[in-house]
N, C-alpha and C positions, 0 to 999 in steps of 0.2 A: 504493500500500500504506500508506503515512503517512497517508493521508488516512483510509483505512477505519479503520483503529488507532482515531484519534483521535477518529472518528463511536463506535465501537464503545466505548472510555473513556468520551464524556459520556452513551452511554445510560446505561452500568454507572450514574454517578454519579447520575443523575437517577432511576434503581430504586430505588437506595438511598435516595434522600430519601422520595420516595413512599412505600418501605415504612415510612421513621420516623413518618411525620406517621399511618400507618393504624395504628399500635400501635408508641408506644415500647417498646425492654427494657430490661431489668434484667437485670445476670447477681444471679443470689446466689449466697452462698461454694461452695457446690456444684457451681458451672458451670454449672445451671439458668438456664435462660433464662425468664424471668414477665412479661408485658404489666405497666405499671406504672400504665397506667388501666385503669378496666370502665367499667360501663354504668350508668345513672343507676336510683335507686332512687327513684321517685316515687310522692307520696302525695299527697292533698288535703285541703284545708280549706275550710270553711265557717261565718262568722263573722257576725252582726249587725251589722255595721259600721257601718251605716244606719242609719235609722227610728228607734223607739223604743227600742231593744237596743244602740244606740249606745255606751251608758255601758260594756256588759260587751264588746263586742264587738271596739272596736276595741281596748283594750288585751291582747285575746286575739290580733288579727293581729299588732300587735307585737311581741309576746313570740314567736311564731312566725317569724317573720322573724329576729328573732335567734339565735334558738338554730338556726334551720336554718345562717345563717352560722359562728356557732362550730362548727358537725359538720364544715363545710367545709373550714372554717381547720384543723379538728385531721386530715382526710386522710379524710371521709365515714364511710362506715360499711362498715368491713373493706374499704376504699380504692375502695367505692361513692359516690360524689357524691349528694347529697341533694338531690332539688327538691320543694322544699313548692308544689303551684297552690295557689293562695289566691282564694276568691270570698266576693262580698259578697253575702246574701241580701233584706237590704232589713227587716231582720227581718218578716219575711213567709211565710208558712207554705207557699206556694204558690210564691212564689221560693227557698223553701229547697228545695222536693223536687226544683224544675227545677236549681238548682247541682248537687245529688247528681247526678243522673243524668248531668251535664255530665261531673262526674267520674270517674263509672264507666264510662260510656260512648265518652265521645271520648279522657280523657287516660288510661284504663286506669289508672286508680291502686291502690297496693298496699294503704292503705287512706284513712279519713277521720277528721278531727279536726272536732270540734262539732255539730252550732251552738253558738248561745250559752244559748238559753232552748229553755223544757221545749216548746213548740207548734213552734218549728222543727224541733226535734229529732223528736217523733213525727210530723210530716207526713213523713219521710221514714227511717219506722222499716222499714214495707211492704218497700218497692225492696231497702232494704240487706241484708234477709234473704233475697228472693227473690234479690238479684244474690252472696248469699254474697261479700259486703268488711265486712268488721271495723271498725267506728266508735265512736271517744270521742268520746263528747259531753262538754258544758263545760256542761250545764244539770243541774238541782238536785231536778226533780221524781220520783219516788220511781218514779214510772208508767213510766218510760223503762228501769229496770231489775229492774218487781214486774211481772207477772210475766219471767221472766228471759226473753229474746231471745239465744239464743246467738254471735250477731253485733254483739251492741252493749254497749258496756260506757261509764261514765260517768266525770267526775272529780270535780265538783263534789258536795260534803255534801247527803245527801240530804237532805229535809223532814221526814222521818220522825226525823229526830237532830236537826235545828235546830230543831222543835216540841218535843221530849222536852229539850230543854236550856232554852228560853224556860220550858218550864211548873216547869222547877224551881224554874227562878228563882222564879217566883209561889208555889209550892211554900212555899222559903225564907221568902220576904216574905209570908207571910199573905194573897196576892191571891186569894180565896176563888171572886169575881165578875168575868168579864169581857167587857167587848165588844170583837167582834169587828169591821174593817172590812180588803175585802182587794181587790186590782184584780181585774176581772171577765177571768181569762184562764186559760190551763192552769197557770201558776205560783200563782195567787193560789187556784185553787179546791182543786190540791192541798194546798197548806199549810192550809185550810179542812177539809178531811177528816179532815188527820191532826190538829187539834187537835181535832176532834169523838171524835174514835176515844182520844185519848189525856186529854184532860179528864175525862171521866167517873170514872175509876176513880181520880183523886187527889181526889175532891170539889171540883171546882175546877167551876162553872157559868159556861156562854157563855149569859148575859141577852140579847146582842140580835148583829145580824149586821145589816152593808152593806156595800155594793160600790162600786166607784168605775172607770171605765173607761182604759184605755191611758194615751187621751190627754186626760183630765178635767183642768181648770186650778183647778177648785174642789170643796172636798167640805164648806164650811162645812153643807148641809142634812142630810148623812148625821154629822157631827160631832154638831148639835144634837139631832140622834133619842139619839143614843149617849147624850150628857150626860145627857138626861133619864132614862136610866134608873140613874144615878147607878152604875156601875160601880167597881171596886176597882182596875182598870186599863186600858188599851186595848190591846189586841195588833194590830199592822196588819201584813199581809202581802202584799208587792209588791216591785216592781222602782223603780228611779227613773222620771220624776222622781213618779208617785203619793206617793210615801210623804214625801216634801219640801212636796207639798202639803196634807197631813196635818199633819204636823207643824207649820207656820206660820199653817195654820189653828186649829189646840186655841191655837196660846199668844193668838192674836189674840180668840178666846171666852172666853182664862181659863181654859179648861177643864185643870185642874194633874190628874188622872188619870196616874198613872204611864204611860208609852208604853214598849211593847216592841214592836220591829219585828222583820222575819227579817232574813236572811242576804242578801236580796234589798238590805241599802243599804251593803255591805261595803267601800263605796269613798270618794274622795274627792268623787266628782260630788254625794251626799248632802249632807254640809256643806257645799261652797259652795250646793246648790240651797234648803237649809233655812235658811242664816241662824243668827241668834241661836237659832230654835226646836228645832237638832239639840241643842243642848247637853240632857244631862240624858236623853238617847234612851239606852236600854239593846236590846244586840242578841245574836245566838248569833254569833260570826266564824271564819273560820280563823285560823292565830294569824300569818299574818302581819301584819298589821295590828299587832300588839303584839310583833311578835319580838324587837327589842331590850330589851323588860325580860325576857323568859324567860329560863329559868335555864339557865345553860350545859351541866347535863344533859338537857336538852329535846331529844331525838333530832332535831326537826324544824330546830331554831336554823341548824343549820352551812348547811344549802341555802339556809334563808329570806332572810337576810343575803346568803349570796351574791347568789341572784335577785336581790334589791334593790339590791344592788350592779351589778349589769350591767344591769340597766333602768335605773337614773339615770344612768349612766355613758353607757347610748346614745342615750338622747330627752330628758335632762335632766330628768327627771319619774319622780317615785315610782310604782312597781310596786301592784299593789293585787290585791285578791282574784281577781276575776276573771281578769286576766292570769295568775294562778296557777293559774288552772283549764288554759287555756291549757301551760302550760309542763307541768303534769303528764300532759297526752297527749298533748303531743308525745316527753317522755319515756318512756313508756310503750311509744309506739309504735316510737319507735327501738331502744329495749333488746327487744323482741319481733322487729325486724328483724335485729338480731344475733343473737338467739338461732335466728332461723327461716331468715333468707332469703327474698328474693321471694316466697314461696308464701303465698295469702291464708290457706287455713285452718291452717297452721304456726303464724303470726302469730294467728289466733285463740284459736287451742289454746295458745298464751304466753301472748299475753295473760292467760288464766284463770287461770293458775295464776302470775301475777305477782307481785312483794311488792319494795314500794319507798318509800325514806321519799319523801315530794314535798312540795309547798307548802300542799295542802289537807290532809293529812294522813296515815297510817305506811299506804299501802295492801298489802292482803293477801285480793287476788283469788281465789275458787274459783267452782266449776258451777254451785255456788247464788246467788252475789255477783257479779254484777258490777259493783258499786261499792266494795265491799272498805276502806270507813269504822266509825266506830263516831261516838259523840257526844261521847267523845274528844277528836275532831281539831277542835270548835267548844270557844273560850274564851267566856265572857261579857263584853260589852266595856259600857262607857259612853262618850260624851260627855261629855265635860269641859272647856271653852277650846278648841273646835273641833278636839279631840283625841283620840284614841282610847286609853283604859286600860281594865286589866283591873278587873272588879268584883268588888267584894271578898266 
């Protein structure tokens, strides 16, 4: 009988462990008894990491990686554990759409963050409407959210506000003439339209127009077309490193043509890739880049600072625009999961109706936006002692 006892004690004990490790509890003050873990709430990402997209891409997986640990450290999301899958697409239009599906397909994710650039992003605009998952993108091109896609909403400042802010500029400054040179891809040709569509009506003429590709290491022949037609300034629209080698190219022809780039060189990879020849570059930015002169009533200040504060703090290395595209959909996306719950179209139907200051700027999502910017959220910046300030 002692013996049975004592067989029948170590099962009792060993249930009891078993049951702990399958669901802790919790009493709360009620006597309620509450499981004190759930079930993971997973989402995906898709980033440039690679290729030529490198520059925006990987400081968008970092920033990702971060802030998915801070969700963790503060107890998930309504004491859901957060897993960001993160895939590299190679910046490549055809490796972004196979990540997508990887994601929606195998890891069932709740939704997707990026790519980085406007061509990954629509090679895999198709899939994410047909599979109904909700994705922010981190690219810039205007076509990812004109016409609206009721599954895809964006972070990054469209082209449409980074062109209407560059032509003020020239507006401002008398720049009456100008030429155009821009990288031959879906980011380069949008920003080509909307300056086409938005020039005319300031009296402002595009004299002449060239292209430069991806991964072109020289544009002195399309410089010297430009020159010749003696313009009032050059406006170049691209991503790195084209626009680096634009700019090292004019100073090495002499060519002093005021330079106005996009939004496309909003980082640090720019000036070290340009050299002496970024100085004196004027561009449309988000304002982090400049957050520490803004003025303490700048709704955007309190976040921007912080961010920068937690990205130097964990890679030793200054935060930059891009990564900020980054951190605003992953916020976005999280604040739609508390407000939804696992459910994709919950979270879509948040999303839309969203309103958040962030890094890129005060967004204020509806059925017609979903980019939810103005041109606003771009400051005008210069070059100055491999510096970035505001122009005056």
């Amino acid at each position: 009988m002692m013996r049975i006892t004592t067989v029948l004690l170590l099962c009792a004990v060993i249930a009891l462990a078993v049951a702990g490790c399958r669901s802790k509890q919790a009493v709360k003050p009620n006597g309620d008894v509450k499981p004190s873990t759930k079930s993971e709430y997973v989402i995906g990402a898709v980033f440039d990491v690679t290729g030529m997209g490198a520059p925006l891409g990987t400081p968008e997986r970092d920033t990702v990686k971060m802030l998915e640990k801070q969700v963790n450290e503060k107890g998930g999301i309504d004491g859901h554990p957060l897993k960001v899958v993160i895939l590299d697409n190679a910046s490549d239009e055809a490796k972004s759409l196979s990540a997508v599906k990887k994601l929606i397909e195998e890891e069932k994710v709740l939704a997707v963050i990026g790519p980085s650039q406007t061509g990954t992003t629509m090679a895999a605009a198709k899939t994410i409407e047909e599979a109904k998952v909700p994705m922010v993108s981190c690219a810039a091109g205007v076509a990812i959210v004109n016409p609206v896609n009721p599954w895809i909403f964006k972070t990054a400042q469209s082209d449409v506000h980074a062109v209407a802010k560059a032509l003020d500029y020239c507006v401002a400054h008398k720049l009456t003439k100008i030429a155009v040179i821009s990288v031959a891809n879906a980011f380069g040709e949008s920003g080509v339209k909307q300056l086409e569509l938005q020039a005319k009506p300031l009296n402002i003429s595009i004299i002449a127009k060239e292209t430069f590709g991806p991964t072109d290491t020289d544009m002195t022949s399309q410089i010297t077309k430009l020159r010749a037609k003696k313009p009032d300034a050059v406006v170049c629209w691209g991503t790195n490193p084209g626009p680096a080698t634009v700019a090292k190219n004019m100073k090495t022809l002499g060519f002093k043509a005021p330079l106005i780039m996009s939004h496309g060189i909003a980082n640090r990879t720019f000036i070290t890739q340009a050299g002496d020849a970024a100085n004196g570059v004027v561009f449309p930015a988000g304002k982090l880049l400049v957050a520490g002169t803004l003025q303490d009533t700048e709704p955007q200040k309190e976040v921007l600072l912080k961010y920068a504060a937690d990205f130097k703090k964990t890679y030793n290395s200054d935060a930059d625009t891009f990564g900020g595209h980054a951190y605003d959909a992953f916020e976005l996306v999280v604040k739609a999961l508390e407000q939804a719950g696992p459910d994709r179209e919950k979270i879509r139907a948040a999303l839309e109706t969203m309103q958040m200051v962030g890094i890129s700027g005060d967004f204020n999502f509806n059925a017609k936006d979903h980019n939810g910017l103005q041109k606003d959220a771009f400051e005008m910046v210069t070059i100055k002692d491999g510096q970035w300030v505001i122009t005056k």
